[in-house]
C-alpha positions as CSV (number, residue, x, y, z in Angstrom):
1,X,0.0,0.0,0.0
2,X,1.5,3.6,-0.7
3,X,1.8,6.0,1.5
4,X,-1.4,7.8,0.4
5,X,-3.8,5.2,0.3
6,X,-2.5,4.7,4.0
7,X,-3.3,8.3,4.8
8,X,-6.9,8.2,3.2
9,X,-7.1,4.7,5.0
10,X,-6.6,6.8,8.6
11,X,-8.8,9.4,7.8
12,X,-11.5,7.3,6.9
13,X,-11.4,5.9,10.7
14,X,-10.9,9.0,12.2
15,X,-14.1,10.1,10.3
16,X,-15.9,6.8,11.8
17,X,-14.2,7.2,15.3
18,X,-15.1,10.8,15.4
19,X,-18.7,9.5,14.5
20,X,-18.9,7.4,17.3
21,X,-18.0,9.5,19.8
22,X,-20.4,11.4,18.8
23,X,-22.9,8.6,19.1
24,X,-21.6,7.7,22.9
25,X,-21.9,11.7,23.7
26,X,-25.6,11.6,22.3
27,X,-26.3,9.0,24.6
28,X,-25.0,10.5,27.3
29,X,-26.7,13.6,26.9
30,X,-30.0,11.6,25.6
31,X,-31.8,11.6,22.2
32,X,-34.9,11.7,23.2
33,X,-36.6,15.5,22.8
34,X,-33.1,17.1,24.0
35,X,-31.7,19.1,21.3
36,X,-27.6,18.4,22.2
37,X,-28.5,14.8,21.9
38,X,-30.6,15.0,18.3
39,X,-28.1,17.2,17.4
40,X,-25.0,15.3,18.5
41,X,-27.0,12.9,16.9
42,X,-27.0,14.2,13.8
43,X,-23.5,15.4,13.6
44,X,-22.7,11.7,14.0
45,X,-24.4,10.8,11.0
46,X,-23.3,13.6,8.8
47,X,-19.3,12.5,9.9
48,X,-20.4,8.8,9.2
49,X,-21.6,9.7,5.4
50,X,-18.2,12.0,4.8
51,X,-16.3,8.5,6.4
52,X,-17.3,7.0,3.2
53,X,-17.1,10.1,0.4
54,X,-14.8,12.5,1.3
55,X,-12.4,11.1,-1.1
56,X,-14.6,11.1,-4.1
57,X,-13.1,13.4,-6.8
58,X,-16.1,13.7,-9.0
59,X,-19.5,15.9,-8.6
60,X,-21.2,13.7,-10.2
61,X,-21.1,10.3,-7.2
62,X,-22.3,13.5,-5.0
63,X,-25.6,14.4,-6.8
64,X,-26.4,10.6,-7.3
65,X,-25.8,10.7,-3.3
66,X,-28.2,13.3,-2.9
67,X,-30.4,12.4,-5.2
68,X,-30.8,8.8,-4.0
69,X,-31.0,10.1,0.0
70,X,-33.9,12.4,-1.5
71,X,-35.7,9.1,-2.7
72,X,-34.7,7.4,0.3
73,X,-35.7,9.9,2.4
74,X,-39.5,9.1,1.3
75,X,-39.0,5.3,0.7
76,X,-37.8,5.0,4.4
77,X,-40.4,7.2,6.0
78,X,-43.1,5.4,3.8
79,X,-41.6,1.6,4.9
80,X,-41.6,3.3,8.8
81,X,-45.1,3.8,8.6
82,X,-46.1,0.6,6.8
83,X,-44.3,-1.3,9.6
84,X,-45.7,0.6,12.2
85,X,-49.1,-0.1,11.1
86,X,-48.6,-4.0,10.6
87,X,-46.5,-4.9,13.3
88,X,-48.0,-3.2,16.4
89,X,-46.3,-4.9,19.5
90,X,-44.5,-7.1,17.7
91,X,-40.7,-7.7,15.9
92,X,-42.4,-5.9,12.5
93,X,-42.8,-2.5,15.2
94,X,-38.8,-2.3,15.4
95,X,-38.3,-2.7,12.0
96,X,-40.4,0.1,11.6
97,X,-38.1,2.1,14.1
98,X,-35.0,1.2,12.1
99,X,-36.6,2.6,8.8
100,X,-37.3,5.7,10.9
101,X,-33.9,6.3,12.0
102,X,-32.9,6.0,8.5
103,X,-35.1,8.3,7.4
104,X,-34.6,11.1,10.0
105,X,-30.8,11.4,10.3
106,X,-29.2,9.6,7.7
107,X,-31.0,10.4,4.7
108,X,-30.9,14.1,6.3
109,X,-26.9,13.7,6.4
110,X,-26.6,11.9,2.6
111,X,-28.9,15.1,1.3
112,X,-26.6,17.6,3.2
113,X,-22.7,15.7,2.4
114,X,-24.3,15.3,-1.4
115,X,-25.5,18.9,-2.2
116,X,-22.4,20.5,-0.4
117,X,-19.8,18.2,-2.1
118,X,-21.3,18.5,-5.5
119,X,-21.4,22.3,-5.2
120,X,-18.1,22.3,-4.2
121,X,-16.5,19.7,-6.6
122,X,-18.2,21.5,-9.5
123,X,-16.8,25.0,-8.3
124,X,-13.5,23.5,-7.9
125,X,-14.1,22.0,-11.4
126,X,-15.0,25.1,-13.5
127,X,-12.2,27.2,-12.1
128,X,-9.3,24.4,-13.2
């Protein structure tokens, strides 16, 4: 492995331990209606997306991710609420609450990483 690739390699996992962190502090705090934790929360998610694209060169991987975290966004909340309905009290319920967490701070996070990075790749493209 080069010496880049090693770099990019220890940035990715300070991306994802920075991201966890985050998660344990959230916790601490607590998520539930307590703005420092949602929002701790959320910061956690947004440094977990960058993890995986902060090395991508072209605007174009960007705007499929924020495209397809738009679409997601409304597949996720429509699955939340079809599991919800089906499965009250049982396994089907937390299924529901997965598809909800998806929907509320990732997607959020994929739509925020994708327009930024693809505004900012295709700046840094024109001006080359």
């Amino acid at each position: 492995m080069t010496n880049i690739n090693v770099l990019k390699q220890r940035q990715t996992y300070i991306y994802l331990l920075l991201s966890l962190i985050s998660i344990v502090a959230a916790m601490i705090v607590s998520i539930p209606d307590n703005p420092p934790g949602i929002i701790l929360f959320f910061i956690s998610s947004i440094l977990f997306v960058l993890a995986f694209t902060y090395n991508w060169k072209k605007p174009k991987l960007y705007i499929i991710l924020l495209i397809s975290s738009v679409f997601g966004f409304v597949l996720f909340a429509a699955l939340h609420n079809v599991f919800e309905v089906i499965g009250k009290g049982t396994f089907w319920e937390i299924i529901g609450g997965f598809f909800f967490l998806l929907a509320i701070f990732l997607c959020p996070a994929g739509i925020i990483v994708g327009g930024i990075g693809s505004l900012v790749k295709l700046y840094k493209q024109k001006n080359k």
